[in-house]
N, C-alpha and C positions, 0 to 999 in steps of 0.2 A: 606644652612648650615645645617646639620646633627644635629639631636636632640642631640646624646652627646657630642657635639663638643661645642652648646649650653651651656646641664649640666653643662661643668666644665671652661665656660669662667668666669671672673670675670669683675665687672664695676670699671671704675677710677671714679675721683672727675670730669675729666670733659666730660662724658659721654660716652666714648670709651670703647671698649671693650678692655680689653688683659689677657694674658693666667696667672692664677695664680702656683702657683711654685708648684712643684711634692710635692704630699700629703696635699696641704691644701684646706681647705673648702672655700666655696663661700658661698656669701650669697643669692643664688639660693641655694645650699646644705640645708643653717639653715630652710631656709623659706620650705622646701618641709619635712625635718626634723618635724620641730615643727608639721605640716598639718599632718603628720603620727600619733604624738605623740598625737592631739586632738583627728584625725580618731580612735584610739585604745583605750583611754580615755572612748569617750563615746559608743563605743562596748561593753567594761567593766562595762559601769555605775559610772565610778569612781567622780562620781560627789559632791561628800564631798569634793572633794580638790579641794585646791587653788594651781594651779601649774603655775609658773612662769619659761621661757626659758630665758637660756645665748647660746649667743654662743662665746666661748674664750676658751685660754688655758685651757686645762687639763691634769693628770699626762702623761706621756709618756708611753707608750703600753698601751694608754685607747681612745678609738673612742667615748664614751659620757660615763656621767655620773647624777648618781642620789642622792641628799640627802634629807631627809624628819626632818621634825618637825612632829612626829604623833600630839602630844596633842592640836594643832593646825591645823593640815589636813594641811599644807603645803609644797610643792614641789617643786626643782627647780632641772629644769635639762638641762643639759646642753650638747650641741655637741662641741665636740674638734673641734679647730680651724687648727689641724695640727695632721695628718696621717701618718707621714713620717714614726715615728718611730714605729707602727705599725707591729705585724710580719708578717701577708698576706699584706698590703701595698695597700691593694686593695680598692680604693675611685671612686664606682663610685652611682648611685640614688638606686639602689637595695640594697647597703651595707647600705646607710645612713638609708633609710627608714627601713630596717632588724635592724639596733643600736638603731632608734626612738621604735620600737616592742619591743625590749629586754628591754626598760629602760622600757617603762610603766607596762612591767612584770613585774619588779622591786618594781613598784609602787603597783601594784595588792599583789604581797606577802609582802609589808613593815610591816604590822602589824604582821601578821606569824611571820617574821624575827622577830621582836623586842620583844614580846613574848616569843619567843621561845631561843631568848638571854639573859633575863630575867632570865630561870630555873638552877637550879645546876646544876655541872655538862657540861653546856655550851661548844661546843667547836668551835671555830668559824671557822677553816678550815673544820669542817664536814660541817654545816651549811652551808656557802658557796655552797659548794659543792653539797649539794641536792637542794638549792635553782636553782643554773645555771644548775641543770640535770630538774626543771624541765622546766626553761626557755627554754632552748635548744629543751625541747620534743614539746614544743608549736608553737617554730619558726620553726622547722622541719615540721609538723602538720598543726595548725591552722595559721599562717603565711602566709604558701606556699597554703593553700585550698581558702585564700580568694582573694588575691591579684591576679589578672588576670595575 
């Protein structure tokens, strides 16, 4: 059997394999997900935090997500359990683990972010916006230079 054929089977309760439905995660996905999101962690250093993974619903057009307690150093992030509604639609180990890169970027600017949401003047669609220009230049970048 073909390694992505593998990726995106899913286990029942009594051991079998069988195909989970177009767009959703497995828990071969979370598990290789989370392994990215530690691997980037402590690349980072980011070891003040306490970061804890879900894997379960999230908004729809979101493949994972991150929320942070600064005052606390805690974090939980979490992989969508469903891709469908996705607009590339595209679920395969290379997108999950490129979503696991992005959120820990996430995590890397949260305090930037919050800071920076802080000042007058605030506008949170620019914010946004240079936050994910510079996610984007990292996964472009250092992403693609490390990952064989």
């Amino acid at each position: 059997m073909s390694r992505l054929r593998d990726w995106v089977r899913g286990d029942r309760e009594d051991g079998k394999k069988e195909e989970p439905k177009p767009g959703e995660t497995t828990a071969e996905h979370f598990a290789a997900f989370k392994d990215e999101c530690q691997r980037w962690i402590k690349y980072f250093g980011l070891t003040e935090w306490e970061v804890v993974f879900a894997h379960e619903d999230v908004d729809d057009h979101t493949r994972a997500d991150i929320t942070t307690t600064q005052s606390a150093r805690i974090a939980k992030i979490r992989l969508s359990k469903n891709w469908s509604n996705n607009p590339d639609g595209i679920l395969c180990e290379q997108t999950v683990r490129k979503s696991a890169f992005h959120e820990v970027c996430e995590l890397l600017l949260s305090e930037i972010n919050l800071i920076a949401s802080c000042r007058f003047g605030y506008d949170e669609i620019d914010l946004e916006a240079a936050k994910h220009a510079i996610i984007r230049r990292l996964e472009n970048t250092l992403f693609k230079g490390v990952i064989p």
